[in-house]
Structures are given as structure tokens and as C-alpha cells.
C-alpha positions as a Markdown table, in Angstrom:
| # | Residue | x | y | z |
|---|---|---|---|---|
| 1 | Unk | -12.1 | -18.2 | 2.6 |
| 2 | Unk | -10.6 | -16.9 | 5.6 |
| 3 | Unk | -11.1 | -18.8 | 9.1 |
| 4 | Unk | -12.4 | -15.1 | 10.2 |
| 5 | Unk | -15.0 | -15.5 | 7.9 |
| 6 | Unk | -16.5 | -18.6 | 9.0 |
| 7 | Unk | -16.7 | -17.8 | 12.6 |
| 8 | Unk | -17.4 | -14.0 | 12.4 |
| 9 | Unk | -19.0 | -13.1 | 9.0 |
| 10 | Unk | -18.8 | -9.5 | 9.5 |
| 11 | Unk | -15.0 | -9.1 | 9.8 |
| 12 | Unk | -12.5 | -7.8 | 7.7 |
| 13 | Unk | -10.1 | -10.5 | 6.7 |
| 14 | Unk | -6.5 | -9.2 | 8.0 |
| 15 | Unk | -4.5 | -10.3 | 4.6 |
| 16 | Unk | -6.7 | -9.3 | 2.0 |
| 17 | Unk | -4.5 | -7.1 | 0.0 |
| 18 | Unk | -7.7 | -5.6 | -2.2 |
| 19 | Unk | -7.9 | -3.0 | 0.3 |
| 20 | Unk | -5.9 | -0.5 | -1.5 |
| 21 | Unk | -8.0 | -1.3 | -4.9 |
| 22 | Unk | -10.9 | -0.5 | -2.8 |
| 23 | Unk | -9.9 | 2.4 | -1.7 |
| 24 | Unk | -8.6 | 3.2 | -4.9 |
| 25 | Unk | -12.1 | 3.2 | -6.3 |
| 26 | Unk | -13.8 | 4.4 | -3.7 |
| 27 | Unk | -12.1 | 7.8 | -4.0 |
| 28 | Unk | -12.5 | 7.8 | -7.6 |
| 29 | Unk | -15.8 | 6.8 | -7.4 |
| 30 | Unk | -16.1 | 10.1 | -5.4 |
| 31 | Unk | -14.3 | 12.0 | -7.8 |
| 32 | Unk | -11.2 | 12.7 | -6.1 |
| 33 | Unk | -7.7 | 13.0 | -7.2 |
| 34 | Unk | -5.6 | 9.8 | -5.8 |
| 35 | Unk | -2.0 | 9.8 | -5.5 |
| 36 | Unk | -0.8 | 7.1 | -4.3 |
| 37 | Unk | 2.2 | 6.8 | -1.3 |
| 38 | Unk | 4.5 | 4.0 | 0.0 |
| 39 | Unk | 5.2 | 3.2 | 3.0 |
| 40 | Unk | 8.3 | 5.4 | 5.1 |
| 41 | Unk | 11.0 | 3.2 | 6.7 |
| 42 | Unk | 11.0 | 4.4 | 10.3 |
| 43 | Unk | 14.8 | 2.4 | 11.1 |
| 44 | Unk | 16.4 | 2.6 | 7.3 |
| 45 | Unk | 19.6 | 0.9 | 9.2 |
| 46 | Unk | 17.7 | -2.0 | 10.5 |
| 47 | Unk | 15.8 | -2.6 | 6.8 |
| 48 | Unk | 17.3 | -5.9 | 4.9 |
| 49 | Unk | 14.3 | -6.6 | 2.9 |
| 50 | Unk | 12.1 | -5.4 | 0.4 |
| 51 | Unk | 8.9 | -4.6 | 2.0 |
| 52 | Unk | 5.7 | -5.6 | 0.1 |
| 53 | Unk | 3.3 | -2.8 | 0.9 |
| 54 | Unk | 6.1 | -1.1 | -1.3 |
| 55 | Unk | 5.7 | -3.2 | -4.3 |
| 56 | Unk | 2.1 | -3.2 | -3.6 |
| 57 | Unk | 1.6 | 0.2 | -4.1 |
| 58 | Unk | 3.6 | 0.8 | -6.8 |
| 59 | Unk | 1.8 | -2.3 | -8.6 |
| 60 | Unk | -1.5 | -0.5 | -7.6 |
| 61 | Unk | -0.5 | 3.1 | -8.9 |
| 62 | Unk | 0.7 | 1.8 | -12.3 |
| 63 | Unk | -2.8 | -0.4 | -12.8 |
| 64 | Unk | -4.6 | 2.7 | -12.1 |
| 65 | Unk | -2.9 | 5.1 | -13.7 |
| 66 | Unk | -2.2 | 7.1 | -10.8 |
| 67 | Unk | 1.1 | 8.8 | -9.7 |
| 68 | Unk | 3.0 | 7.5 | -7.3 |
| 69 | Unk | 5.1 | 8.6 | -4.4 |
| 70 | Unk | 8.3 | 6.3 | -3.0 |
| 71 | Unk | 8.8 | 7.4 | 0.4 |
| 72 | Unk | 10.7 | 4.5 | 1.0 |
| 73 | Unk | 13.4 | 4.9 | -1.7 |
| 74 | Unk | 13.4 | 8.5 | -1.4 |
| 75 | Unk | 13.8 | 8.1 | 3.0 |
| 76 | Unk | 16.6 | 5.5 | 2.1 |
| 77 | Unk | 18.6 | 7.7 | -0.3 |
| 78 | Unk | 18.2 | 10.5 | 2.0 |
| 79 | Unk | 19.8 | 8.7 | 4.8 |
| 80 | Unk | 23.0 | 6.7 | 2.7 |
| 81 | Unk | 23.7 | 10.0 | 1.0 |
């Protein structure tokens, strides 16, 4: 439970990483075709890490089947090559 939770019921907890499953099945709930996109660096020079969200989505694409779009690697090798 989420300290959001107990004091205001009706928010959105801020870490819940379902959000893209939800959205997921939202959309194919409503029959649409989902791709699904990482996130783009916007300083590739200043990036040391691995961001999640990238992993995240990738993780979420391959559960569901879905094709899947790395803006992140593809910005990256744009910008070293």
C-alpha cells in the first residue's frame, strides 16, 4: 500500500509501474493496434545508465506480443555514429 493511498484514496500511486499494462489493455480492449515505444534520450552525452522505462517497455512489448520501437538505442547509435 502506498502512503498516498491511505491519506488520499482517490490518487494514483506515482511508482506503480502497471500503468503501461493498463494502457496496454485498455487499447486492446478497444480494439486498437498497440505498438509500443521507449523512451528518447534528450542529452545521449550525459546518459551513464540504463534507464528503466527502457527495459520496461521492452519487457511489456514482448509479454504482449506487440512490436516494439527503441528510440533510445536507435537516438544513441545515431549520435556515436
Amino acid at each position: 500500500m502506498f502512503i498516498s493511498e491511505v491519506f488520499y484514496p482517490r490518487l494514483i500511486p506515482l511508482f506503480d509501474f502497471r500503468y503501461l499494462q493498463d494502457a496496454v489493455d485498455l487499447m486492446q480492449s478497444r480494439h486498437a493496434h498497440v505498438i509500443i515505444a521507449s523512451q528518447t534520450p534528450d542529452n545521449p552525452y550525459a546518459i551513464f545508465t540504463y534507464p528503466v522505462y527502457v527495459q520496461y517497455a521492452a519487457d511489456i512489448a514482448n509479454a504482449n506480443r506487440l512490436p516494439f520501437i527503441d528510440h533510445f538505442h536507435l537516438l544513441l547509435a545515431t549520435y556515436y555514429s
